[in-house]
C-alpha positions in Angstrom: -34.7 -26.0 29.4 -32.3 -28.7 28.2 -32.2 -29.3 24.5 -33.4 -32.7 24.9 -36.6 -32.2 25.7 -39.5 -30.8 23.4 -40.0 -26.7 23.6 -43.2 -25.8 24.6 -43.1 -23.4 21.7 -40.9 -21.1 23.4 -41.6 -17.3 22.0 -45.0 -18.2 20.3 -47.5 -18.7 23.6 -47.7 -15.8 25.7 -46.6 -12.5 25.2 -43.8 -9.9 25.6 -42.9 -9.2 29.3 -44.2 -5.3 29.5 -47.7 -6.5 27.8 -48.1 -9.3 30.1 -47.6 -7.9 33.5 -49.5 -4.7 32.1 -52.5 -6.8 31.6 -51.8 -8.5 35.2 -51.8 -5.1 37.1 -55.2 -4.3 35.6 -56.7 -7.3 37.3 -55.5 -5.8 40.6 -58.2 -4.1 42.0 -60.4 -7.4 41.8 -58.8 -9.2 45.0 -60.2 -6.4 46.5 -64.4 -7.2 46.1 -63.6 -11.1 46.1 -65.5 -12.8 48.7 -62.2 -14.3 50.1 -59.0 -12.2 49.8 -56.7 -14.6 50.6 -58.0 -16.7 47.7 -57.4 -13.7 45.4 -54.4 -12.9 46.6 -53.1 -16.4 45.7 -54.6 -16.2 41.9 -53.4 -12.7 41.6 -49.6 -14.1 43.2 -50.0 -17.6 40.6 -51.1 -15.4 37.3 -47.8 -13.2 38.1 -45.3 -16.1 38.2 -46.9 -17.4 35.4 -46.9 -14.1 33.2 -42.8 -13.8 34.4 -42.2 -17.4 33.7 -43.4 -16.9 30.6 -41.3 -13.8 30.0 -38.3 -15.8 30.7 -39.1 -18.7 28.3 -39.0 -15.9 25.3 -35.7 -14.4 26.6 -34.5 -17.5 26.3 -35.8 -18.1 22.9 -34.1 -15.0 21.9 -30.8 -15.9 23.0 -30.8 -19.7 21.4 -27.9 -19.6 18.8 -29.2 -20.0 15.4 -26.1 -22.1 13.8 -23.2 -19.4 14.1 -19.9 -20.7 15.6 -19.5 -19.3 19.0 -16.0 -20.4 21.2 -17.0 -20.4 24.9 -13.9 -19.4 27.6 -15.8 -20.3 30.6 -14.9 -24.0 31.9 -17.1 -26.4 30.4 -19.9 -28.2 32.6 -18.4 -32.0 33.3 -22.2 -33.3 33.0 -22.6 -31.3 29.6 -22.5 -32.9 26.1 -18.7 -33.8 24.9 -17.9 -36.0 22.1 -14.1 -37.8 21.8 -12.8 -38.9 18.0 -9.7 -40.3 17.3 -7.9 -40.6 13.8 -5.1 -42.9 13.3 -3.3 -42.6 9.9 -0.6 -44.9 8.4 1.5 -44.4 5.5 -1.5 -46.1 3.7 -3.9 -43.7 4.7 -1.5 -41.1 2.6 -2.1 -43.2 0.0 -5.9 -43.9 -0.6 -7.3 -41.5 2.2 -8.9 -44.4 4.7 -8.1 -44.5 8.1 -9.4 -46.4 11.6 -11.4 -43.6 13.7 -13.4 -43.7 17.1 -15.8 -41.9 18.4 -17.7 -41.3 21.3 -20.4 -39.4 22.5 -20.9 -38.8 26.5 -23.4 -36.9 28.4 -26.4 -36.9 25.9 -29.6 -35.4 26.5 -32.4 -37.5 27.2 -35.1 -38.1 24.1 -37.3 -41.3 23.4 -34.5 -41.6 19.8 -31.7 -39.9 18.3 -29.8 -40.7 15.3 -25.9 -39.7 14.7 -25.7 -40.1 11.2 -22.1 -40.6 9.0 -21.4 -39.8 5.3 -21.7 -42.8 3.6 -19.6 -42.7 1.2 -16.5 -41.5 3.5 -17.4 -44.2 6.3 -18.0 -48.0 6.2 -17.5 -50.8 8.9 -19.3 -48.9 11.6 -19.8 -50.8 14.9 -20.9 -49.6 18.2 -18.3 -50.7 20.9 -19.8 -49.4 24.1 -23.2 -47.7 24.9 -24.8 -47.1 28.8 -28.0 -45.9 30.0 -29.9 -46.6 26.2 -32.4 -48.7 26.2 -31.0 -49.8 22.4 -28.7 -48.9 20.0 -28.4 -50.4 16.6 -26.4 -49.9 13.2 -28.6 -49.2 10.8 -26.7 -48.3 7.3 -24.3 -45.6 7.9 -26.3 -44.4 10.9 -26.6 -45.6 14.5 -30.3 -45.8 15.8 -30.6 -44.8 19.6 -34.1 -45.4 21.6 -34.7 -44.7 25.3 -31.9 -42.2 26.1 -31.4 -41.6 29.7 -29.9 -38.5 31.2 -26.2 -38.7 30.9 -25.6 -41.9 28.3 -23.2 -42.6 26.2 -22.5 -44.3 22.9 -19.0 -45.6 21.5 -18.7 -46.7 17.8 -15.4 -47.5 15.8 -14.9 -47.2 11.8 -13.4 -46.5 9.0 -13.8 -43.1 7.6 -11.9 -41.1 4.6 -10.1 -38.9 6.9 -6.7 -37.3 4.8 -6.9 -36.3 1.5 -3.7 -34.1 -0.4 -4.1 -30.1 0.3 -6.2 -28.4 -2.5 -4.2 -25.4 -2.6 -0.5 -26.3 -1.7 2.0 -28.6 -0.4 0.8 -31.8 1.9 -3.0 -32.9 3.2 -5.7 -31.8 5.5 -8.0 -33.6 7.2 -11.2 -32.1 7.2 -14.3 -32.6 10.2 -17.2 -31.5 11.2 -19.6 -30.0 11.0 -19.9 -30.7 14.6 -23.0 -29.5 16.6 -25.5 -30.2 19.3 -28.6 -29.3 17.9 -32.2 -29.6 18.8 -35.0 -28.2 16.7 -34.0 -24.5 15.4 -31.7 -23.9 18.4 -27.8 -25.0 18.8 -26.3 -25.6 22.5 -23.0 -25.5 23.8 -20.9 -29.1 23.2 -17.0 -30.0 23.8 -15.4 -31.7 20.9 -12.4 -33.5 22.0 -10.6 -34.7 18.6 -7.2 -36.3 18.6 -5.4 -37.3 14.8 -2.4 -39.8 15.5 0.4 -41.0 13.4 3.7 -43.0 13.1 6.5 -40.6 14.6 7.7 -38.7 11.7 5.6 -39.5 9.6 3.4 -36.3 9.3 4.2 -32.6 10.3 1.3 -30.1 11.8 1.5 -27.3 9.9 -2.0 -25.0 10.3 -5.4 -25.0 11.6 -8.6 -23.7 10.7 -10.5 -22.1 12.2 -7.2 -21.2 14.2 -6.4 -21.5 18.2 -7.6 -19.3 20.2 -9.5 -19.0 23.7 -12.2 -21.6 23.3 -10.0 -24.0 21.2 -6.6 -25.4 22.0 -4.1 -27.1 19.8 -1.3 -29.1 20.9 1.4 -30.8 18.3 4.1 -33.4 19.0 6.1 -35.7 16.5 3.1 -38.2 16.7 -0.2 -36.6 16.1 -2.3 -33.2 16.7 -4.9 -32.8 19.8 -7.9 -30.1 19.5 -10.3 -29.2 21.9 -13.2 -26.8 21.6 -15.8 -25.3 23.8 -18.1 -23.9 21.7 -22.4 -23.7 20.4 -23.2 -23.5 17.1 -21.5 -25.5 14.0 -18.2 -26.0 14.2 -16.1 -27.5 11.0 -12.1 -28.1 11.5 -9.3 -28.3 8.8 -6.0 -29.2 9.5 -3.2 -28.3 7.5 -0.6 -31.6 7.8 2.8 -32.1 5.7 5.1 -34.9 5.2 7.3 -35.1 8.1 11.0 -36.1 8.6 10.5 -39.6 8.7 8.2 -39.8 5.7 10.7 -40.9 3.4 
């Protein structure tokens, strides 16, 4: 059942599988005094899909994540939700923190609204630079307002956001993000983040990650920047480690 559709209450109708085909086969020997078999037969055959259908809506339930950070090594599903950020720093954004960022948001799930809401005291200027199959979409605050999601949209937005701040603990700065999450009532689904942080050559150094790389999340480093990309459900938050490179001077 895709996350963007309202559960039917998954795990509080019905009841557990043995209970619920036990109570089915006790019906059994009625199809045999009905007045028309093959009408009973098709009752008895409809109860017992519904009784197993509603088995598998509670195995389900069981198995939603409840929030705890998961990596995923299979190859991720090119219709499934992935969101792309990009961080550009200067040599002024190692100086008060602020920084250009863009973000986008593909494959959502269809709902009649969602919200993707920003810290507003770490982001300002927000403005939506592309959106597709919503019927509107709206900066409201430091939030964008989305009605009339279709299967598959997409939303773009552009801002400024206190990405780099100096390391609490030692030498250089991390840029902290996240948490990052596709989440729909008390479940979390699989997502991809793609998240890229740029800077003049030299300027910066990648140092460390958290959480580290690993199957389920690459890291790649040049000169100019650090790329991450995660396949993961549950809530994922990343710190990176950065420090002054060569040509910071």
């Amino acid at each position: 059942m895709a996350p963007g559709f309202p559960l039917n209450d998954m795990g509080r109708i019905g009841c557990p599988r043995t209970l619920a085909l036990a109570g089915l086969l006790a019906l059994a020997p009625m199809a045999a005094i009905g007045a028309d078999s093959s009408s009973e037969e098709a009752e008895w055959e409809a109860a017992r899909e519904a009784a197993e259908e509603r088995a598998r809506q509670e195995e389900r339930a069981r198995q939603v994540n409840e929030g705890e950070l998961a990596f995923l090594t299979d190859t991720p599903d090119r219709q499934a939700a992935r969101m792309e950020k990009t961080i550009e720093l200067d040599r002024q954004s190692l100086e008060d923190g602020w920084a250009r960022m863009e973000q986008c948001h593909h494959n959502l799930d269809p709902a009649p609204a969602v919200q993707v809401v920003y810290n507003d005291e770490r982001t300002r200027d927000i403005r939506i630079t592309a959106s597709e199959d919503l019927e509107q979409a709206e900066v409201d605050g430091a939030s964008v307002q989305m009605r009339g999601i279709e299967r598959g949209a997409s939303l773009c937005v552009s801002a400024q956001v206190l990405a780099i701040q100096p390391h609490p603990d030692g030498a250089g700065y991390v840029v902290d993000n996240g948490p990052f999450m596709r989440r729909f009532l008390d479940g979390y689904y699989p997502m991809q983040v793609q998240l890229e942080v740029r800077w003049p050559a030299g300027l910066l150094a990648f140092e460390e990650s958290t959480p580290p790389a690993q199957p389920g999340l690459e890291i790649e480093a040049t000169d100019t920047g650090v790329s991450l990309d995660a396949h993961f459900e549950g809530r994922l938050e990343s710190r990176l480690h950065l420090v002054r490179g060569k040509g910071s001077e």
